[in-house]
C-alpha positions, -999 to +999 in steps of 0.1 A: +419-740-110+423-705-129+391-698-153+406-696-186+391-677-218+412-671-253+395-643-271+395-631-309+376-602-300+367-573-276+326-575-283+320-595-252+299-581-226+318-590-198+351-569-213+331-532-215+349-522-191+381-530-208+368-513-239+355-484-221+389-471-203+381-436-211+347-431-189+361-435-153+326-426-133+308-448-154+330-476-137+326-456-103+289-461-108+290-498-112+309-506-084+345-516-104+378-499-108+401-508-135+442-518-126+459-517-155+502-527-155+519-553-143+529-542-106+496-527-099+479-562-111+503-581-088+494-559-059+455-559-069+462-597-068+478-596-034+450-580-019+419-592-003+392-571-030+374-591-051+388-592-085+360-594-115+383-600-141+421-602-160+426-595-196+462-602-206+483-615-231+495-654-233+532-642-224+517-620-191+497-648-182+527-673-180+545-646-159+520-640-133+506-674-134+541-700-136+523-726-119+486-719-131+471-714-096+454-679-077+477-668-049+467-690-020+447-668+000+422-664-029+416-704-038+388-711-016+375-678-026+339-684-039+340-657-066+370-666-092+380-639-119+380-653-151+411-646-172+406-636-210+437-642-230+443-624-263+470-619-289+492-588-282+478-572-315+442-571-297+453-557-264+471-532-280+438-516-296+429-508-258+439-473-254+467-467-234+486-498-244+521-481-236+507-477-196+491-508-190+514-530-214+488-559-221+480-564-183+447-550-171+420-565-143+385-550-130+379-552-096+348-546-071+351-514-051+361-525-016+330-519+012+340-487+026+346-484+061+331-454+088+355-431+098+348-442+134+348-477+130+385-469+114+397-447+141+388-476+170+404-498+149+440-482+146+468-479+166+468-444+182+477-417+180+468-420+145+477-398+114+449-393+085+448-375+050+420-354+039+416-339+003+398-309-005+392-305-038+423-323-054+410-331-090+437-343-108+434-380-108+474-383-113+482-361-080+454-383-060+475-415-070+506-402-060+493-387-025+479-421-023+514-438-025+531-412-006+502-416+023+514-458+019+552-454+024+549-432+046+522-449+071+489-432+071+458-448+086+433-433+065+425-413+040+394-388+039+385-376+002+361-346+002+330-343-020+349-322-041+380-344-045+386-373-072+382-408-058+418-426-052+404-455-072+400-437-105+419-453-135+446-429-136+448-427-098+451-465-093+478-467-116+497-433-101+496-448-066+511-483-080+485-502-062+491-488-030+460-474-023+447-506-022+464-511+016+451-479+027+416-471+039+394-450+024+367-427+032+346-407+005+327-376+029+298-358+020+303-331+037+346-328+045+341-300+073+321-320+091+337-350+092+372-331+104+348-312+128+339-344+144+379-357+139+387-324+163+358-327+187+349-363+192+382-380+186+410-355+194+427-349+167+443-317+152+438-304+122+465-289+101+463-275+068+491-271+044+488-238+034+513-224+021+504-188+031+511-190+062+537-180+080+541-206+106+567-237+095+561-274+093+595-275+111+581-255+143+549-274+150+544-304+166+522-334+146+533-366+166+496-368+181+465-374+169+469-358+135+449-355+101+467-335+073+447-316+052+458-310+013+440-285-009+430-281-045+461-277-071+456-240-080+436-224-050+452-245-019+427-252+010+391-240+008+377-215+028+351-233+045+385-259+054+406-233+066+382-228+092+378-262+108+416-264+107+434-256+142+467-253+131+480-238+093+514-245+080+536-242+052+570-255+041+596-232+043+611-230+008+640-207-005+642-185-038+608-169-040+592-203-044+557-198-030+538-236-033+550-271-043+533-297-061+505-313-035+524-343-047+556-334-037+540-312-001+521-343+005+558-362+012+574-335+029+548-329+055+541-375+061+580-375+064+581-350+090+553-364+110+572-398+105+599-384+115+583-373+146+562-402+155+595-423+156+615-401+180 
């Protein structure tokens, strides 16, 4: 049976994370993430992390819940999220109310997987992400959800990097980046130095200062993309594990995309390929 709470108030301790939307890392710290909106809830819901917690309105609550049961693969589960149920006047004081639209959960950060023990688990020859120094919590979610439709195994976030499952990035990558998994690297260069030595795999950098085209270069093998920071592309310490660099060719003096937008055009192409 679904735990149940109506609330008159936010000043319960098991809703700070609710109140505190705004501090990101200090949820990082503890372990949660916050999914906030209606599809990213349902797909938060379809997954198997452990959810903590809803907060939602009657009205959401009816619509999620018709026949007031958890999906079946999370009845038997022994930790049940509790849902607090409040007027639409109280959710709306949460910040944000326009973006998550009453319907918010909190949610255990899965157990990260090794790098390894994901690469002898996927189908080869596999295709991986990495991000060097992408900040911008929006542009993570949305390389996140490009990375899903488009089939990647894994996705390596450098020490410099925002983590996919930042507020902002959960709800930029609709709740896809909860089917993909992730690993956060100490050290980026050495993990892709051990992708190139110990489990074959090229690495190619988007860098768009190159002169050699996306269009001319094979990436139906073993493959991990690397996407740099917003502003100064790949870092220098990158650039020299890579063994292939690449750009888009583009028309009109247009020198760089959006990682966003680079992130699609390079996963379709290596889609493209891997399905020839």
């Amino acid at each position: 049976m679904l735990m149940m709470k109506q609330i008159t108030s936010l000043d319960i301790p098991d809703l700070h994370p609710y109140r505190t939307l705004r501090r990101p890392m200090e949820h990082m710290k503890d372990g949660i993430f916050v999914a906030e909106g209606a599809k990213v809830v349902q797909r938060l819901l379809d997954s198997d992390l452990t959810i903590i917690s809803f907060l939602m309105t009657n009205e959401w609550c009816v619509k999620l819940f018709p026949d007031h049961k958890l999906p079946v693969h999370r009845q038997n589960n022994a930790e049940q999220p509790t849902i607090y149920l409040a007027e639409k006047e109280l959710v709306e004081s949460i910040v944000g109310y326009n973006l998550h639209q009453g319907i918010m959960a909190i949610a255990k950060l899965p157990v990260e997987q090794s790098l390894e023990k994901i690469i002898s688990s996927v189908t080869k020859p596999y295709l991986i992400v990495a991000l060097d120094g992408l900040v911008n919590a929006e542009n993570v979610g949305l390389v996140m959800r490009n990375c899903a439709a488009f089939g990647v195994d894994a996705v390596l976030v450098g020490e410099t990097s925002s983590s996919p499952y930042l507020r902002r990035a959960v709800r930029n990558s609709m709740g896809t980046v909860f089917t993909i998994p992730i690993v956060h690297a100490d050290n980026l260069a050495a993990s892709l130095t051990d992708l190139k030595n110990k489990y074959s795999a090229r690495i190619i950098g988007a860098h768009p200062r190159e002169e050699a085209s996306l269009h001319a270069i094979n990436v139906s093998g073993n493959v991990c993309i690397v996407l740099g920071n917003e502003g100064d592309g790949i870092s220098q310490a990158i650039l020299e594990v890579c063994t292939d660099l690449v750009a888009i060719p583009m028309m009109n003096g247009t020198d760089s995309l959006n990682v966003a937008s680079a992130s699609a055009v390079f996963l379709y192409e290596a889609r493209k390929q891997r399905s020839l």
